[in-house]
C-alpha positions as CSV (number, residue, x, y, z in Angstrom):
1,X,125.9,-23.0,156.5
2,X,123.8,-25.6,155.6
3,X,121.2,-26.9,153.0
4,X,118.5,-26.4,155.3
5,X,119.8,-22.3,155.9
6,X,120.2,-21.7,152.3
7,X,116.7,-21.5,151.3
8,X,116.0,-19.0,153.3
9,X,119.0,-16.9,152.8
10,X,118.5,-16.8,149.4
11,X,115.8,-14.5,149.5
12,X,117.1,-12.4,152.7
13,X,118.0,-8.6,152.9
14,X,121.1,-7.1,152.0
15,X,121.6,-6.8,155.9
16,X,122.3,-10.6,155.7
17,X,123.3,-11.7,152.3
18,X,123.9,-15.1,150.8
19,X,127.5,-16.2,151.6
20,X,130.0,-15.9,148.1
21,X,131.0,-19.5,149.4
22,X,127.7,-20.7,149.4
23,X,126.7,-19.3,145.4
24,X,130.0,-20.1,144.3
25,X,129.9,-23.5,145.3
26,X,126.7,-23.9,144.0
27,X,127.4,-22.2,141.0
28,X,130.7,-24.0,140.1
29,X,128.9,-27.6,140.3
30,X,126.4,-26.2,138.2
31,X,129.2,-25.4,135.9
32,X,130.8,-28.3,136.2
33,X,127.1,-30.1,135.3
34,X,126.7,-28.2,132.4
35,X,130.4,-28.4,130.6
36,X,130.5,-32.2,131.0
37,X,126.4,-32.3,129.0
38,X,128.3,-30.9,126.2
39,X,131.6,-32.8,126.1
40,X,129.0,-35.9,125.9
41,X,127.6,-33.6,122.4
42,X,131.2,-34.8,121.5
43,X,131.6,-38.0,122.7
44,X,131.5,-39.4,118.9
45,X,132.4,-37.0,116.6
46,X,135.8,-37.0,117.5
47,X,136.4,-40.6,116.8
48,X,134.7,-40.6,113.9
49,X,138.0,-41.4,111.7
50,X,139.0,-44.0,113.8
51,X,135.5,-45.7,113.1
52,X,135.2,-45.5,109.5
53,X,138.8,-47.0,109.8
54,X,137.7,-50.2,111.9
55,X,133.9,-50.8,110.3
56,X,134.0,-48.8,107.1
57,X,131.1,-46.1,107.8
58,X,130.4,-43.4,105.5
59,X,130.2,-40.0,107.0
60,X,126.3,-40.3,106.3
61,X,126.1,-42.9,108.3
62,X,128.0,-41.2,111.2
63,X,126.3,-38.1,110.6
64,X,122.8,-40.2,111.5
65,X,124.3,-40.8,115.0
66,X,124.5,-37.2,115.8
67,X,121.1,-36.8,114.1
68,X,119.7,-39.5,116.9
69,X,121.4,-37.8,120.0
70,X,120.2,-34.3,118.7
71,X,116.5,-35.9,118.3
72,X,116.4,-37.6,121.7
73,X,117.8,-34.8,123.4
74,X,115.3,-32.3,121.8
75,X,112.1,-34.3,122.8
76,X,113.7,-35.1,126.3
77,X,114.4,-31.9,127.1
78,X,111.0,-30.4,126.6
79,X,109.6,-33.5,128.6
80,X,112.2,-33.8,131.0
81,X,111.0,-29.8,132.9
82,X,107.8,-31.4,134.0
83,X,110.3,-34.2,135.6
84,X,111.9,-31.7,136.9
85,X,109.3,-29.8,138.3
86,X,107.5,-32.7,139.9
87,X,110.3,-34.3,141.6
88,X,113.5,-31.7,141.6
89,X,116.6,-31.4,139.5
90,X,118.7,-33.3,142.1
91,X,117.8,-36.7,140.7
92,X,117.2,-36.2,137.1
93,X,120.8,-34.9,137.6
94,X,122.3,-38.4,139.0
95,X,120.3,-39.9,136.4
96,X,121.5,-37.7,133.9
97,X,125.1,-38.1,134.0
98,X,124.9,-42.2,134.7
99,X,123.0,-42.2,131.5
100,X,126.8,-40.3,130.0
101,X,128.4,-43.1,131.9
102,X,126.4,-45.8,130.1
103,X,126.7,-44.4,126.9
104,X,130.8,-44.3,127.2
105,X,130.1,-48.0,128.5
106,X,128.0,-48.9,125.4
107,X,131.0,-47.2,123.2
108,X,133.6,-48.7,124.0
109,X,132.1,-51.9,123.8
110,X,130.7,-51.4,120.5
111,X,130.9,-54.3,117.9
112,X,128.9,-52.4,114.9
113,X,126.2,-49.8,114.2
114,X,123.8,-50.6,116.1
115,X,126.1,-50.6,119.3
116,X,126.7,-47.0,118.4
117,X,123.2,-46.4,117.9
118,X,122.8,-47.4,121.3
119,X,125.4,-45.1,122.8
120,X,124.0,-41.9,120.8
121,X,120.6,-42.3,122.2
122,X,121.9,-42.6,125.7
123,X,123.8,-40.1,125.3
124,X,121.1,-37.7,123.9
125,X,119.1,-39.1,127.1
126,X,121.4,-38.1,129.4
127,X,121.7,-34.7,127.5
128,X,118.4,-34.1,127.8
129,X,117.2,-32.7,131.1
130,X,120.2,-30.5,131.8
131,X,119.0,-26.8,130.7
132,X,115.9,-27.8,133.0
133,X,117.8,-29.3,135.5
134,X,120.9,-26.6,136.0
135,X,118.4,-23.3,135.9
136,X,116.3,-25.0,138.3
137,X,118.8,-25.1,140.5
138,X,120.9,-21.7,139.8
139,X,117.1,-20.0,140.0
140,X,116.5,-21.1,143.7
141,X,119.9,-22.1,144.8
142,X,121.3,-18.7,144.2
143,X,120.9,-15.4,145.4
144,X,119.4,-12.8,142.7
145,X,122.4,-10.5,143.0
146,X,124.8,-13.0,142.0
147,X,122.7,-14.9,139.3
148,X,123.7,-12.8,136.4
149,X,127.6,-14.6,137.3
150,X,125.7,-18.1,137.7
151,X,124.3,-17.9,134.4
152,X,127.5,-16.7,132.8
153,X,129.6,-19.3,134.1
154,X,127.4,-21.9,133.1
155,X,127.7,-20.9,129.6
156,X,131.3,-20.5,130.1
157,X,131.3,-24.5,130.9
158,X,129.1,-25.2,128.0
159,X,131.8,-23.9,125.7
160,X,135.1,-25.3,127.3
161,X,133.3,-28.6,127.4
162,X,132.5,-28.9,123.6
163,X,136.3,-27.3,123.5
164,X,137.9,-30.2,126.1
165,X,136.4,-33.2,124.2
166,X,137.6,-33.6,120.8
167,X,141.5,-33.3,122.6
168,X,140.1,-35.7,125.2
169,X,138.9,-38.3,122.8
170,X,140.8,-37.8,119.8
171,X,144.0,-37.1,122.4
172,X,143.3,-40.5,124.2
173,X,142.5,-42.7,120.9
174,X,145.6,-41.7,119.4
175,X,148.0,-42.1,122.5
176,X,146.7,-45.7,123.3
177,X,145.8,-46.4,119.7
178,X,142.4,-47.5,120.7
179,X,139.0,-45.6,119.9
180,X,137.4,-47.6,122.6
181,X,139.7,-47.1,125.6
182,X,138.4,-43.3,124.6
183,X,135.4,-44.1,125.4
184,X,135.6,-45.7,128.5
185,X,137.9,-42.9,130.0
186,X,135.0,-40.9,128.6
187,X,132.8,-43.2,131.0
188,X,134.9,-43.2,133.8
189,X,134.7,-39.3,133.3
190,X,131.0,-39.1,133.9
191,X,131.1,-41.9,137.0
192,X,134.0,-39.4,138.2
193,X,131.6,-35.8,137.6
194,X,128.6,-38.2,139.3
195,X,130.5,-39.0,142.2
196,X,131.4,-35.5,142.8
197,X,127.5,-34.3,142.6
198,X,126.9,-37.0,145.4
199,X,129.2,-35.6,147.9
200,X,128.1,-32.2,147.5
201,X,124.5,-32.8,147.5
202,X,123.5,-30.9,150.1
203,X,124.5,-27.8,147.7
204,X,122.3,-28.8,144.6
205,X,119.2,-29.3,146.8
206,X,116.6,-27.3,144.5
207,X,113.7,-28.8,147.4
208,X,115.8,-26.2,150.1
209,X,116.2,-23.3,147.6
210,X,114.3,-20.0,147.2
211,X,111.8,-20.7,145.7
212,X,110.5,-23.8,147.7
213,X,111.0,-21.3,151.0
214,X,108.8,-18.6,149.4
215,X,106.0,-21.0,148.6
216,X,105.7,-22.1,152.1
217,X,104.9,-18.6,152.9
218,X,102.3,-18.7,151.2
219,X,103.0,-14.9,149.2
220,X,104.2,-16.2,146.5
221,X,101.4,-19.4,146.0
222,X,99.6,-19.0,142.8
223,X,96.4,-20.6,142.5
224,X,96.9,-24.3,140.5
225,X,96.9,-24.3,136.9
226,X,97.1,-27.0,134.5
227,X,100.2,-28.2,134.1
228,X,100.6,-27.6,129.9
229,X,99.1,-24.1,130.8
230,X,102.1,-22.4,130.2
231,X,102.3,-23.5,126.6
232,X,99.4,-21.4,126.1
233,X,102.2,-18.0,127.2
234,X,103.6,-16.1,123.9
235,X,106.5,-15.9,125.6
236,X,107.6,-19.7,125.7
237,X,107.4,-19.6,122.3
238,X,109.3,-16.6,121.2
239,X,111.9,-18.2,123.6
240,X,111.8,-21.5,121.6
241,X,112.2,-19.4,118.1
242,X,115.2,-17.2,120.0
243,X,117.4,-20.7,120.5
244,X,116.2,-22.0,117.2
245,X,117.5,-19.1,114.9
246,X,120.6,-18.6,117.3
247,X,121.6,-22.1,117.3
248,X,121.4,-22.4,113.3
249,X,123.7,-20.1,113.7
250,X,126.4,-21.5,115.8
251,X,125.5,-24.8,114.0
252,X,126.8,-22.8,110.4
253,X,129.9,-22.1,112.7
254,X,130.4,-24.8,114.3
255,X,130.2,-27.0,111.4
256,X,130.9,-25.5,108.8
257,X,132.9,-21.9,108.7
258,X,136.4,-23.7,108.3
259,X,135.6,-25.0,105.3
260,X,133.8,-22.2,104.2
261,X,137.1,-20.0,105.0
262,X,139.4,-22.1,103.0
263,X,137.2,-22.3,99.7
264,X,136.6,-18.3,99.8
265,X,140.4,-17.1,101.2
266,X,142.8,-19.7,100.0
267,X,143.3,-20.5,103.7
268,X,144.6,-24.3,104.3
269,X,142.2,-26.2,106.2
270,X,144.9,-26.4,109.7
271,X,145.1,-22.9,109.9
272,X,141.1,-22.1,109.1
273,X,140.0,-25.0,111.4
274,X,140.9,-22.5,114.2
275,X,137.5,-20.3,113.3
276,X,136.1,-22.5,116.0
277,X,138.1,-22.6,118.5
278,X,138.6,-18.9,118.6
279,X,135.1,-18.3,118.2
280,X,134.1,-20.5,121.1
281,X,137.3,-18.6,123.2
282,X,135.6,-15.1,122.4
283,X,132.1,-16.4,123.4
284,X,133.6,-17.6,127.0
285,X,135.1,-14.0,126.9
286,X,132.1,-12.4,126.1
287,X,130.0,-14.2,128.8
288,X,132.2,-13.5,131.5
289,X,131.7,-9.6,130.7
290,X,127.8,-10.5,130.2
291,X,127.5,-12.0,133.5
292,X,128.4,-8.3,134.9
293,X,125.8,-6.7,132.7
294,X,122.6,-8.5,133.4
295,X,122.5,-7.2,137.3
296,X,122.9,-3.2,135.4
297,X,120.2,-3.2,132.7
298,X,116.2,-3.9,133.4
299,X,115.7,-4.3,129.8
300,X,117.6,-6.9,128.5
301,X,116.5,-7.4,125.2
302,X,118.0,-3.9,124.1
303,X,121.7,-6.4,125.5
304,X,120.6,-9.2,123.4
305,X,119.9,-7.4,121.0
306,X,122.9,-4.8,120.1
307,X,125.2,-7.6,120.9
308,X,123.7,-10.3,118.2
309,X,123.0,-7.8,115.8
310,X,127.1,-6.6,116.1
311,X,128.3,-10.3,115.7
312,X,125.7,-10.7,112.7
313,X,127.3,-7.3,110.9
314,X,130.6,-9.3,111.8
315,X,130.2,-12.4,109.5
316,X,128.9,-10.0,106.6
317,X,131.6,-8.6,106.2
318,X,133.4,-11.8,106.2
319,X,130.5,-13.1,103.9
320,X,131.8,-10.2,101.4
321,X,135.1,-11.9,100.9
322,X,136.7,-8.2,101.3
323,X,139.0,-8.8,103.9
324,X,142.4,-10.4,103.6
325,X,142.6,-14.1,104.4
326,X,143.7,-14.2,108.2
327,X,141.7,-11.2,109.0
328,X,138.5,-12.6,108.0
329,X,139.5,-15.4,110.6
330,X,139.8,-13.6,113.1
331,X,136.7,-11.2,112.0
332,X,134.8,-14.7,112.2
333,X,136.5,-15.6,115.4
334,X,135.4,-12.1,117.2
335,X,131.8,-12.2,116.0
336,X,131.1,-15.0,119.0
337,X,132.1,-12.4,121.3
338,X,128.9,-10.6,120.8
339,X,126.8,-14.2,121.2
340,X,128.9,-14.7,124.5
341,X,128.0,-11.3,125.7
342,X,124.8,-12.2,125.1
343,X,124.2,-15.3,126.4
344,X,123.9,-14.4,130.5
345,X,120.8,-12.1,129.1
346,X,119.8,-14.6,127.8
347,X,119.2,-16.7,130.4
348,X,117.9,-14.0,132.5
349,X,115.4,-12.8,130.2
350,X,113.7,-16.5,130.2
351,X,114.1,-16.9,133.8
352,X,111.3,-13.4,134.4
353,X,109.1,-14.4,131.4
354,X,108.6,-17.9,132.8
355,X,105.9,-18.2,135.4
356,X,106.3,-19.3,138.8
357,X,106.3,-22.9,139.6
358,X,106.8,-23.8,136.1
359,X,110.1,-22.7,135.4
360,X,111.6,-26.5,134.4
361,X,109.0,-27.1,131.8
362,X,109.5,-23.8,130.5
363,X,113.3,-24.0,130.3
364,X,113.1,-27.6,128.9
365,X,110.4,-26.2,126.6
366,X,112.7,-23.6,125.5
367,X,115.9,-25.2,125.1
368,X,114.5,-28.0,123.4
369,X,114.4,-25.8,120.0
370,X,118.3,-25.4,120.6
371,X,118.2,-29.2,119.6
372,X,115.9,-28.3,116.8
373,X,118.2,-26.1,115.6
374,X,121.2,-28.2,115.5
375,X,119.3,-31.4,114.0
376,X,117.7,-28.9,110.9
377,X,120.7,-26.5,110.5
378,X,123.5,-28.6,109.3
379,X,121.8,-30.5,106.9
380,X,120.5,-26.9,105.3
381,X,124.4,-25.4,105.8
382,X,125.8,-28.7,104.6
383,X,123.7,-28.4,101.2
384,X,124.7,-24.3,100.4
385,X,128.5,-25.8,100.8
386,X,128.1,-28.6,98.6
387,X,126.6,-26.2,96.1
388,X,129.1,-23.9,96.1
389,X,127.1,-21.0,98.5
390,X,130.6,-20.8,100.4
391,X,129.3,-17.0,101.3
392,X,126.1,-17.9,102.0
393,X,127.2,-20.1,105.6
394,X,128.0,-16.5,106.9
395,X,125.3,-14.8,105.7
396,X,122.9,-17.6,106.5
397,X,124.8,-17.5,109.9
398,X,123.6,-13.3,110.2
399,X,120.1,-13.6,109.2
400,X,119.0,-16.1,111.8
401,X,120.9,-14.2,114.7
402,X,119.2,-11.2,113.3
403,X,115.5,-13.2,113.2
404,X,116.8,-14.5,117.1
405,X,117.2,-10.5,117.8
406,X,113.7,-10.0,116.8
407,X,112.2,-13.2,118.8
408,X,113.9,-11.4,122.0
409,X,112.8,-8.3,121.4
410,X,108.9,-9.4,121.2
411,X,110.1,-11.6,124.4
412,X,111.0,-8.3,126.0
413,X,108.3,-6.3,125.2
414,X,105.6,-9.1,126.5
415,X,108.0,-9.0,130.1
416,X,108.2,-5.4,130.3
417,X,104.2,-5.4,129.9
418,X,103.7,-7.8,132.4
419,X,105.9,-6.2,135.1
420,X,104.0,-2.4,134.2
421,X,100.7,-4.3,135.5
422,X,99.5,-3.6,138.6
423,X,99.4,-6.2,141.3
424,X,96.1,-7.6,142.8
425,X,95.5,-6.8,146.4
426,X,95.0,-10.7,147.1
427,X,98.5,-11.3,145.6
């Protein structure tokens, strides 16, 4: 079947469905897409022992690059939708993952700070337009009944990417003894995921998907609006608060639950370091299951929210320092099942409160306070550590999923409202 078919399959009867080939192509460069945006979170981090080996940086100092990625990829992505929206995902794609390319390039070849500087921004560039770019494409390139699975694995990727990239840096650096041949293998990655998007092409064509074949028949044209007038929709910005409370969350986690583990539990820091791992494995788990889920339930807040709330009772208890040592790791560990299980909901749930025609500024728009919440969270986490709060990086971690719960709830309600209105007899 070809590009030029797929539009209008997408939106055809179940008397002739949308080819599994055709979405599962789609969906697995999507994938693809998505897992190597977050390896290039990583492309850093990793080597960060290496660097304060060869120039003498304090972790202050390296902690400022992430900072600068975080902050160009926050205020590109909410810019980068109305890209997307005015001249298609495709090419903000290509442009996207050369930027990754250049900033492995820029690396690698490195002779001080501000060489590094330079990489972090393009990185954080070529991060930017992704969440825009990928659920433009999933939205029109794939058919409704399998989107729930589309959205699932691309959170799947996400995870397995920020998973592959400390072994693929730190595994590289330390086999060839050279931080900077990392790097350009971490280049030649991205040339290697951008050639790949260039031969299949025809299958990430968002100009040929649904959407693009419903407005030609005119049913679904809405009159024009301004383009910012969808800032003016409660919605977006419920949306924006539900990734900026979850992410300070995963940010906690992420960053700082191992060392949390070993101050309250005695733990040493080998055996707690795998709180991360394991709770990145559970959240891939729990999206798989989630992708099954979203084409069963209408109201997908009441998902959202019984999953996120269960995680969030999760790293209480843990927070309480009752539990033996191993079991509060693996207590930790579980509680990103219920995130995971959330997470294709998720997706969903922002896909029917955005309106039509503006769904990459929306999405860029929304996932831009996932940035937000990474670039303010550590800092806040990092600071209750240093004072001793040990407990309080789980129970931090709780309240903002619970204050996420009650963003998607109100996100919920306003899309349940809207779909109980009747339809105008010109529409």
């Amino acid at each position: 079947m070809t590009a030029s078919t797929s539009g209008a399959t997408a939106t055809s009867t179940t008397a002739n469905p949308v080819p599994l080939r055709q979405d599962a192509r789609t969906i697995g460069l999507i994938g693809l897409a998505h897992g190597s945006s977050h390896f290039f979170h990583m492309l850093l981090p990793p080597l960060f022992p290496w660097l304060i080996g060869e120039f003498g940086f304090s972790y202050s100092e390296l902690g400022l690059l992430v900072s600068v990625f975080f902050v160009i990829s926050g205020v590109g992505q909410a810019l980068s939708g109305f890209l997307v929206d005015r001249v298609g995902a495709r090419p903000v794609m290509f442009f996207a993952l050369s930027s990754f390319a250049a900033a492995g390039l820029a690396a690698g070849t490195a002779q001080g700070y501000t060489g590094l500087l330079l990489a972090a921004a393009l990185a954080g560039l070529g991060n930017a337009p992704f969440h825009p770019v990928d659920f433009t494409i999933l939205n029109k390139r794939v058919s409704p009944q399998r989107l729930g699975h589309g959205f699932s694995v691309h959170g799947i990727s996400g995870n397995l990417g920020w998973a592959t990239a400390p072994v693929f840096m730190a595994g590289i650096a330390t086999a060839t003894g050279s931080w900077r041949t990392a790097c350009l293998c971490g280049a030649l990655l991205a040339l290697t995921v951008l050639a790949i998007m260039v031969w299949n092409r025809d299958a990430i064509d968002d100009r040929k998907g649904a959407w693009a074949h419903q407005a030609k028949g005119g049913a679904a044209a809405a009159k024009p609006e301004h383009p910012m007038a969808f800032l003016k929709l409660p919605s977006v910005w419920l949306c924006f608060s539900f990734f900026f409370w979850s992410t300070c969350a995963l940010s906690a986690i992420q960053s700082f639950a191992s060392p949390a583990l070993q101050s309250m539990y005695g733990l040493p820091l080998s055996v707690t370091a795998m709180v991360v791992t394991g709770y990145m494995l559970c959240g891939a788990a729990g999206m798989l299951v989630g992708g099954f889920l979203v084409g069963r339930v209408q109201r997908l807040e009441k998902i959202i929210s019984v999953c996120l709330l269960g995680s969030a009772a999760l790293l209480v208890v843990v927070a309480s320092g009752l539990l033996p040592g191993m079991a509060a790791l693996v207590v930790a560990s579980v509680a990103g099942l219920g995130t995971g299980l959330a997470g294709p909901s998720r997706d969903m749930l922002i896909k029917r409160a955005a309106p039509p025609g503006a769904t990459g500024r929306v999405y860029g728009t929304v996932y831009s306070g996932l940035d937000l919440g990474f670039c303010l969270a550590a800092p806040v986490f990092g600071a209750m550590l240093d004072h001793g709060m040990t407990a309080g990086i789980f129970y931090g971690s709780a309240v903002t999923l619970g204050l996420s719960v009650v963003s998607a709830a109100l996100v919920g309600v306003g899309v349940a409202a809207r779909a109980a209105r009747p339809v105008p007899a010109a529409a």
